[in-house]
C-alpha positions as CSV (number, residue, x, y, z in Angstrom):
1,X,281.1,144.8,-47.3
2,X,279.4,141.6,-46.4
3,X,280.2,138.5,-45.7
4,X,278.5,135.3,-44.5
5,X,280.1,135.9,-41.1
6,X,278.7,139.5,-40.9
7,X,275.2,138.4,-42.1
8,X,275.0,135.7,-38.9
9,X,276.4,138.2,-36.3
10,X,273.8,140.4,-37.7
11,X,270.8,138.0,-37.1
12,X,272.4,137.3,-33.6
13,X,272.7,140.6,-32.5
14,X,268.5,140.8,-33.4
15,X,268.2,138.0,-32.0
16,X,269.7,138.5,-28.6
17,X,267.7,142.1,-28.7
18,X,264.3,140.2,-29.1
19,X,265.1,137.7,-26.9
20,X,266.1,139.9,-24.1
21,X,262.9,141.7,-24.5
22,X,260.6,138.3,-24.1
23,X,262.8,137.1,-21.3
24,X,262.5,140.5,-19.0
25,X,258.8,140.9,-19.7
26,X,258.4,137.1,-18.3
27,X,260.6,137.3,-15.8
28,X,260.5,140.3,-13.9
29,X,257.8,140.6,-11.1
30,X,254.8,142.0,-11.9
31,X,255.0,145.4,-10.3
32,X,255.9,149.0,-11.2
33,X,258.9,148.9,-9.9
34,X,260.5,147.4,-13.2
35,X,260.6,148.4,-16.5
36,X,261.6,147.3,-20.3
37,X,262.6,149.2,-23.4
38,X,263.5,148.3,-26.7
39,X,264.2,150.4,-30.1
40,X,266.6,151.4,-32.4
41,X,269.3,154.1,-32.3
42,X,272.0,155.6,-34.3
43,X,275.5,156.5,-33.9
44,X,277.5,159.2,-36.5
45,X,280.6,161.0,-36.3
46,X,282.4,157.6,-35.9
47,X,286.0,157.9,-37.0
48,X,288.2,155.3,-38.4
49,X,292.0,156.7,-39.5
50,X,294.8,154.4,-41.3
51,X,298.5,155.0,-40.8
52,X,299.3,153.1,-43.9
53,X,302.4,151.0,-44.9
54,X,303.7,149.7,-48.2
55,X,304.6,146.0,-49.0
56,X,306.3,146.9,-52.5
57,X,308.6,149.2,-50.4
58,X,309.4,146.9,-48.3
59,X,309.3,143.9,-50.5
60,X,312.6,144.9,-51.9
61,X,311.8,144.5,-55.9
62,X,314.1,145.6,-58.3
63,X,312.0,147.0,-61.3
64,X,315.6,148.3,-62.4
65,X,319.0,148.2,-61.6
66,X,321.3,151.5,-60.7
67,X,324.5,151.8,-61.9
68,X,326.6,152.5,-64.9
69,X,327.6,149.6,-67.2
70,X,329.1,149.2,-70.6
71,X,332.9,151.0,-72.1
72,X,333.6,154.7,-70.5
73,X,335.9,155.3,-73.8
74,X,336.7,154.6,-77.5
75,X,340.0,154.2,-78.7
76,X,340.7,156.3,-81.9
77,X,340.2,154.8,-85.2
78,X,342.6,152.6,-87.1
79,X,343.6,154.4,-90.2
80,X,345.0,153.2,-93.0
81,X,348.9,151.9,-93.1
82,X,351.1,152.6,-96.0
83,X,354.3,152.7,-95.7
84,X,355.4,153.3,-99.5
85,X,357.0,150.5,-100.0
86,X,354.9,148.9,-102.5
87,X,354.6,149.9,-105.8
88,X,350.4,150.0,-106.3
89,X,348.0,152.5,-107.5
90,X,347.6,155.0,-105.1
91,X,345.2,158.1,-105.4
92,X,346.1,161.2,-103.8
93,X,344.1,164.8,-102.4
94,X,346.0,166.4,-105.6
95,X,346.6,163.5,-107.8
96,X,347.8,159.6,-108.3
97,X,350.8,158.0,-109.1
98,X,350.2,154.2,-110.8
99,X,352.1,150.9,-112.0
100,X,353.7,151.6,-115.2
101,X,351.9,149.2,-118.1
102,X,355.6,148.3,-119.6
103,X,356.9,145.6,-117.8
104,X,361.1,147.1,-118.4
105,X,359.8,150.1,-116.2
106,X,358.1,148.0,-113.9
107,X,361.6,146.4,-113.1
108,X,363.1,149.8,-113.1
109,X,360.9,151.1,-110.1
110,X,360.2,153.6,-112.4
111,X,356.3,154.9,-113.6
112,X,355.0,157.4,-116.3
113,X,351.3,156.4,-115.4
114,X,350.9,159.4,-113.0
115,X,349.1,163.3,-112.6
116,X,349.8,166.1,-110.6
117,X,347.1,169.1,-110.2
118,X,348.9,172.1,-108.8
119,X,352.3,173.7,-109.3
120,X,353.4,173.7,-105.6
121,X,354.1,170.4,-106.0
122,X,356.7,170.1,-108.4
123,X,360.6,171.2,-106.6
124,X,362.7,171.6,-109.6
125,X,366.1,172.4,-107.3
126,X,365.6,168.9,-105.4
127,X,363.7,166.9,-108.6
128,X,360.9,166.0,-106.5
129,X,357.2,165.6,-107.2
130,X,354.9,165.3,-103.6
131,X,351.3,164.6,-103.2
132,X,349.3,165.0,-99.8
133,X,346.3,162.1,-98.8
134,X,343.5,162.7,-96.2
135,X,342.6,159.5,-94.3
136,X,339.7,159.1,-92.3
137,X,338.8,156.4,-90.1
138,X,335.8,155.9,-87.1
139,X,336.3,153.3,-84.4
140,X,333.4,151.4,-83.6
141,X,330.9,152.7,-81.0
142,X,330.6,152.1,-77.6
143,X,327.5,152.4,-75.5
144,X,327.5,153.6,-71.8
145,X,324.1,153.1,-70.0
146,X,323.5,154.8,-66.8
147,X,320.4,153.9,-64.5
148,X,318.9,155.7,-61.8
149,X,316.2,154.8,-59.4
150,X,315.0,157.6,-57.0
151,X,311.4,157.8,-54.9
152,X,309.0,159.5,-55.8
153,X,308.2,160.3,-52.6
154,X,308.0,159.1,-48.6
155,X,306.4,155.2,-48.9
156,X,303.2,154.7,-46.8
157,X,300.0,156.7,-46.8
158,X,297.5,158.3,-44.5
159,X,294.0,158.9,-44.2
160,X,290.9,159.1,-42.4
161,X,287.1,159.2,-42.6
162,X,283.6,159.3,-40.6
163,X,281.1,156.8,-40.6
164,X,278.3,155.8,-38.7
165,X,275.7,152.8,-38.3
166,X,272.6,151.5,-36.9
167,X,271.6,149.3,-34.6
168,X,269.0,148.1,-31.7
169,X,269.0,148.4,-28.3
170,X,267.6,146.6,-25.0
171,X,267.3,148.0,-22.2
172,X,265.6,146.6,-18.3
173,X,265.7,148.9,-15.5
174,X,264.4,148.9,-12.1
175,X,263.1,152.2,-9.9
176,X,264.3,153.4,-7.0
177,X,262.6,156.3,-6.4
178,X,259.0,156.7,-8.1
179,X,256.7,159.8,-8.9
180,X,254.1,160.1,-6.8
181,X,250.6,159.1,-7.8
182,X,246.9,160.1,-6.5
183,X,246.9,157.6,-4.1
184,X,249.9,158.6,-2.8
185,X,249.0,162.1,-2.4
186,X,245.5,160.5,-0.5
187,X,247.9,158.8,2.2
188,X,250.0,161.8,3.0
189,X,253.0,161.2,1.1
190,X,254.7,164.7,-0.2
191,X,254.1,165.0,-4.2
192,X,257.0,164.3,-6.1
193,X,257.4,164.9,-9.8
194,X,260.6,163.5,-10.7
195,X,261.8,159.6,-10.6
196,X,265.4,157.9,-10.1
197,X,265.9,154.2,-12.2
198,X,268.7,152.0,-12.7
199,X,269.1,150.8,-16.3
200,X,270.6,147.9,-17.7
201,X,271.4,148.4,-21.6
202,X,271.9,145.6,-24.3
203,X,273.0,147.1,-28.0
204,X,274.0,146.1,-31.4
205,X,275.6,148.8,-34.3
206,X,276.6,147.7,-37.6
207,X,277.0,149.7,-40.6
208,X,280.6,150.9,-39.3
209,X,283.0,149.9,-42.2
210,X,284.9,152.2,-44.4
211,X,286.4,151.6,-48.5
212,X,290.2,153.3,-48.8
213,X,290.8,153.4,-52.5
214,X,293.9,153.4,-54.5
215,X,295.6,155.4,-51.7
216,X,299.4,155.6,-53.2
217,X,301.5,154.0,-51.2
218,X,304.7,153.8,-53.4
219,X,306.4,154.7,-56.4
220,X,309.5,155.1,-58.0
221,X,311.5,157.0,-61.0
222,X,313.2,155.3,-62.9
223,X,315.3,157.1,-65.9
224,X,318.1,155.7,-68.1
225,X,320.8,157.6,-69.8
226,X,322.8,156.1,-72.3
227,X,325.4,157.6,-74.5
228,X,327.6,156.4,-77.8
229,X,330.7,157.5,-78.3
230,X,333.1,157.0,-81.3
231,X,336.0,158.5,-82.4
232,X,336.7,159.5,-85.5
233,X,341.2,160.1,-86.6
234,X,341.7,162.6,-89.5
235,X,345.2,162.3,-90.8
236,X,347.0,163.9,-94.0
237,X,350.3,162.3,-95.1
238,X,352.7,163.8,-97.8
239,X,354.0,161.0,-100.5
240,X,357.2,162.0,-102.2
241,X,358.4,160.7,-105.5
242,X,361.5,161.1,-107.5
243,X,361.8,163.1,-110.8
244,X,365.3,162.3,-111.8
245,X,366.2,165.9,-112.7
246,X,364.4,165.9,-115.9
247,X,365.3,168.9,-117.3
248,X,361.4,168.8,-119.3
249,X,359.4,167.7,-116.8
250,X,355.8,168.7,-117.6
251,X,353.9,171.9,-115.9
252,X,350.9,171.4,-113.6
253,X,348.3,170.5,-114.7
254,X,349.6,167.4,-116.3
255,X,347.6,163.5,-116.5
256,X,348.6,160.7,-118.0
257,X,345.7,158.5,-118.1
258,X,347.2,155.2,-119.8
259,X,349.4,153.4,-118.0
260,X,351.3,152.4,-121.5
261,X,351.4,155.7,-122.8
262,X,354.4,157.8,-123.5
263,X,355.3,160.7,-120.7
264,X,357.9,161.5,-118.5
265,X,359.5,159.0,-115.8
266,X,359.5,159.4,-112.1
267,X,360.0,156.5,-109.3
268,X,357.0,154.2,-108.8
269,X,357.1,154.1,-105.0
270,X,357.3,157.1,-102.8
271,X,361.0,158.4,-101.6
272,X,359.5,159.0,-98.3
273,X,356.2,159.4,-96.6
274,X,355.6,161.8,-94.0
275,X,352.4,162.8,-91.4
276,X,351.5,166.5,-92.0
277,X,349.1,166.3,-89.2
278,X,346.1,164.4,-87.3
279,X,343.8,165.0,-85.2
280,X,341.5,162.5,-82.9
281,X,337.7,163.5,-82.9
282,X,335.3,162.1,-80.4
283,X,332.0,162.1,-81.2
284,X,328.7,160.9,-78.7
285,X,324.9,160.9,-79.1
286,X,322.8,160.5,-75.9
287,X,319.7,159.2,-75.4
288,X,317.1,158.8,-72.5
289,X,314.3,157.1,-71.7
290,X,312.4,156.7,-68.0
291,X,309.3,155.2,-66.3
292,X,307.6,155.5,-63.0
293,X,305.9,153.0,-61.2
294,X,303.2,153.1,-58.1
295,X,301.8,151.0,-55.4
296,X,298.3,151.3,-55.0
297,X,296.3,150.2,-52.2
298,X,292.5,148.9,-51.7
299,X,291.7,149.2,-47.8
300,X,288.3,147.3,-47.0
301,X,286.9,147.4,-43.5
302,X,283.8,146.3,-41.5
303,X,283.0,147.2,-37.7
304,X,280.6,146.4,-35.5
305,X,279.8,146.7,-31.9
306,X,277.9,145.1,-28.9
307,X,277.5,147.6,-25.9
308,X,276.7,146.7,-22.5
309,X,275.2,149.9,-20.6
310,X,275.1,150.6,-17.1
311,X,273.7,153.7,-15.6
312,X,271.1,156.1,-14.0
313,X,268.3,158.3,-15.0
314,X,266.6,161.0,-13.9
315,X,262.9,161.9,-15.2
316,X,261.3,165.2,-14.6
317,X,258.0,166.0,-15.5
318,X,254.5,164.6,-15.3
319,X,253.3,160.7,-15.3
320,X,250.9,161.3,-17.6
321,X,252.2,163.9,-20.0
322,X,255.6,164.6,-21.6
323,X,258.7,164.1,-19.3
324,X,262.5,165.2,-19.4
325,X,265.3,162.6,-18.8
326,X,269.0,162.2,-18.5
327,X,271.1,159.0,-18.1
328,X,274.9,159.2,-17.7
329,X,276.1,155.7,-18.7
330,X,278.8,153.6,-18.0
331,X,279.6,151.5,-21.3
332,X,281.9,148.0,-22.0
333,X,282.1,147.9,-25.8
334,X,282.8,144.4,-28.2
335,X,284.3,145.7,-30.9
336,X,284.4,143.4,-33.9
337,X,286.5,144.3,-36.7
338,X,287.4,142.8,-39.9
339,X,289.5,144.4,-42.7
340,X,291.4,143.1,-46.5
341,X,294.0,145.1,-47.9
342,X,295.0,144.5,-51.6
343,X,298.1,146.3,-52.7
344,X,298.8,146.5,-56.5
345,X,302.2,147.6,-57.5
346,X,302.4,148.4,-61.3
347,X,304.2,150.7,-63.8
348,X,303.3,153.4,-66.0
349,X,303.7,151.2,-69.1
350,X,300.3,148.8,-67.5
351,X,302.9,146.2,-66.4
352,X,301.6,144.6,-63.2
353,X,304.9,144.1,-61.2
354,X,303.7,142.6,-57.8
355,X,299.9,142.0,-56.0
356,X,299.9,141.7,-51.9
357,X,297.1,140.4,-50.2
358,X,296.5,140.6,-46.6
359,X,293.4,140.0,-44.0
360,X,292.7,140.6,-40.4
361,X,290.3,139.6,-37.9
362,X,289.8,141.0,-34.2
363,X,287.8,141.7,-31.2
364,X,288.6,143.8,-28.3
365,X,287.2,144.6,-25.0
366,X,286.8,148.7,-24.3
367,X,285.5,151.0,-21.9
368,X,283.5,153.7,-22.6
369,X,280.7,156.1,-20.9
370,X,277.8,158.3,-22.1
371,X,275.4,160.8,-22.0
372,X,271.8,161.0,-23.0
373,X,269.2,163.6,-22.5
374,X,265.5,162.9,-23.9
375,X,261.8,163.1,-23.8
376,X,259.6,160.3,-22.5
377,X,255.6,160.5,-23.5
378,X,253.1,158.6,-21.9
379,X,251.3,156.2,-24.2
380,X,248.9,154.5,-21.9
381,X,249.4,153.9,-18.1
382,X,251.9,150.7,-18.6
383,X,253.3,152.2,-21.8
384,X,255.4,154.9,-22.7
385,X,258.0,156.4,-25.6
386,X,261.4,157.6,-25.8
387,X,263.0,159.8,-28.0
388,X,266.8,161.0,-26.7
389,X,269.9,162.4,-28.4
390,X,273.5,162.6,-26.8
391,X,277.2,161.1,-27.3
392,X,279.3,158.0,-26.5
393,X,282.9,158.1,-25.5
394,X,284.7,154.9,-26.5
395,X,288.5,154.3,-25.8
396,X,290.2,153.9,-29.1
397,X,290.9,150.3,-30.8
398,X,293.4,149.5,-33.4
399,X,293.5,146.8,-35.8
400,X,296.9,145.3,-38.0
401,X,296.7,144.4,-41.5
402,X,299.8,144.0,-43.2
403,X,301.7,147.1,-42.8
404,X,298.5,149.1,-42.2
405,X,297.7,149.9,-38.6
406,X,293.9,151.1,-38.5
407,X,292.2,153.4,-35.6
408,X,288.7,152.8,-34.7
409,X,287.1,155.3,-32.5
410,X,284.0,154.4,-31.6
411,X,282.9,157.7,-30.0
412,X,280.2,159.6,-31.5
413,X,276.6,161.4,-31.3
414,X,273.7,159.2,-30.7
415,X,270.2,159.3,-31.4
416,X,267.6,156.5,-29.8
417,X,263.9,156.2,-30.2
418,X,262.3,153.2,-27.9
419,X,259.4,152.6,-26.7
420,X,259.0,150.8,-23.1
421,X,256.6,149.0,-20.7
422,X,256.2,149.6,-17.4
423,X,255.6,146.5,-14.9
């Protein structure tokens, strides 16, 4: 990630190295006693660790609503009412008993439009004729709908990675106890092959920053259940008519099909009408249906450092050959960090539900210290190279973005090439 404000911090930093550089070789005195360095270095193993939040969990957004709504029950079905009082057409399980066509038996209440199927229903002894009907009626349908919204799982998320970066460093440093030289040998002194120096470090990483991509940080189940229920009322009823005793009253089978024909005479409207039995049915179908949704989250962050170095170091070896050194160092770290967090929250049908967008911007102060062990080479008698290896320790930083807390630990293994100038 860069931005405009990255790309000037950038040139800064090289430009503060440089000028340190010019500035030390112009202003220290011209003696051997003093010496400058500049080069790049490199610094891995840098972790940076989230302990992630979730704004669509705590947003509170209702992508559905638990609960139960709609009727819980059906109340049976409204069958049909006849109470035998009217003289209609009327068709029976085993038969039907009509209007007469002749208008004299009409106002007699008395039919010969009629037919009867079995023999069962014919009673001589009380001169009765009976029919049974089956009714059937369904009430209309109710729907129940039952919701349920569960996680899918804790909300937040966690993670971590290594990094590492680049940078350049400065470096003027003054000695206080010098290798001895020919001419010091000539005037007595006792040979020494080792120096002491005090160093003053100047450094610049970049490269730091770290891409968390759709880390889940959310997500729901939701699942409906709705059922429709009915009841459907069976009912049979028995219709009894009168025969009048007729001594030749016709065996089953027996139709009259015209309604003005000639047949025996029984009453056009039932004697009495009586429920055999009934019986209430309730009858459901259930469906179901569900989604899920999910909060994703895009974690974006850049880090860079400025390190002031204070410390000593100890050479071993020869002035003119290849030397050993080590330099413990005392650090103060500017850490510069910048993150943007973009949180989608969607469901599994594509619908984009909610977007979050949050950005954070800080610098701390930390302490540190360090460890380098190298090898100097002579170049020429004023100028010399460095290549070393070691590790940093930085005390931890921590950055806020939203609901996202981010660790940065600087600490990590270095490696430095320089080359230096001795005045």
């Amino acid at each position: 990630m860069k931005t405009p404000k990255t790309n000037k911090r950038a040139i800064s930093a090289n430009g503060l190295a440089l000028l340190t550089i010019l500035l030390v070789s112009s202003a220290v005195p011209a003696q051997a006693d003093w010496f400058v360095e500049a080069g790049p270095f490199y610094r891995g193993g840098v972790k940076i660790s989230v302990d992630g939040g979730s704004r669509a969990a705590g947003s509170g957004i209702n992508v559905a609503t638990p609960g139960s709504r709609g009727a819980a029950s059906m109340a049976p079905g409204a069958l049909l009412t006849d109470d035998g009082s009217a003289a209609v057409f009327r068709q029976f399980d085993d038969g039907y008993v009509g209007p007469s066509g002749w208008v004299w038996a009409q106002e007699a209440g008395v039919t010969q439009f009629f037919a009867y199927e079995t023999p069962g229903q014919y009673d001589a002894g009380a001169s009765t004729l009976t029919f049974t009907r089956s009714l059937t009626a369904t009430s209309g349908s109710s729907t129940r709908t039952t919701t349920q919204v569960t996680d899918s799982g804790p909300s937040g998320w966690n993670d971590s990675t290594k990094t590492n970066g680049f940078g350049v460093m400065a470096a003027v440093g003054y000695h206080l106890r010098q290798r001895t030289t020919e001419e010091d040998l000539e005037r007595g002194e006792e040979e020494r092959n080792h120096e002491l120096s005090l160093l003053f470090r100047v450094g610049w990483l970049e490269g730091l920053g770290a891409n968390f991509r759709n880390r889940s940080a959310f997500g729901q189940n939701v699942s409906t259940r709705s059922v429709t229920s009915s009841v459907t009322s069976s009912e049979v009823q028995q219709f009894t008519y009168d025969t009048f005793g007729n001594p030749f009253f016709p065996t089953a089978p027996y139709t009259m099909s015209d309604p003005s024909g000639v047949g025996p005479m029984i009453s056009d409207t039932p004697d009495s009408v009586n429920t055999l039995s009934r019986t209430d049915s309730p009858q459901s179908s259930t469906r179901t249906s569900g989604f899920q949704t999910q909060s994703l989250v895009d974690l974006e962050l850049d880090v860079e450092a400025f390190t002031f170095q204070f410390g000593p170091r100890w050479v071993w070896g020869e002035k003119e050959g290849v030397s050993l050194f080590v330099q413990p160092l005392a650090t103060l770290n500017l850490i510069d960090a910048s993150a943007t967090r973009n949180e989608y929250y969607r469901d599994s049908n594509g619908r984009q539900i909610a977007t979050w967008r949050d950005d954070a911007d800080d610098q701390s102060w930390r302490w540190g210290a360090g460890i380098q062990v190298g090898l100097q080479a002579c170049l020429s008698e004023n100028w010399y190279l460095n290549g070393s290896g070691g590790y940093e320790w930085v005390k931890s930083t921590h950055l806020n973005v939203g609901p996202d807390r981010v660790r940065i630990d600087l600490s990590g293994y270095q490696f430095e090439l320089a080359i230096g100038r001795r005045f």
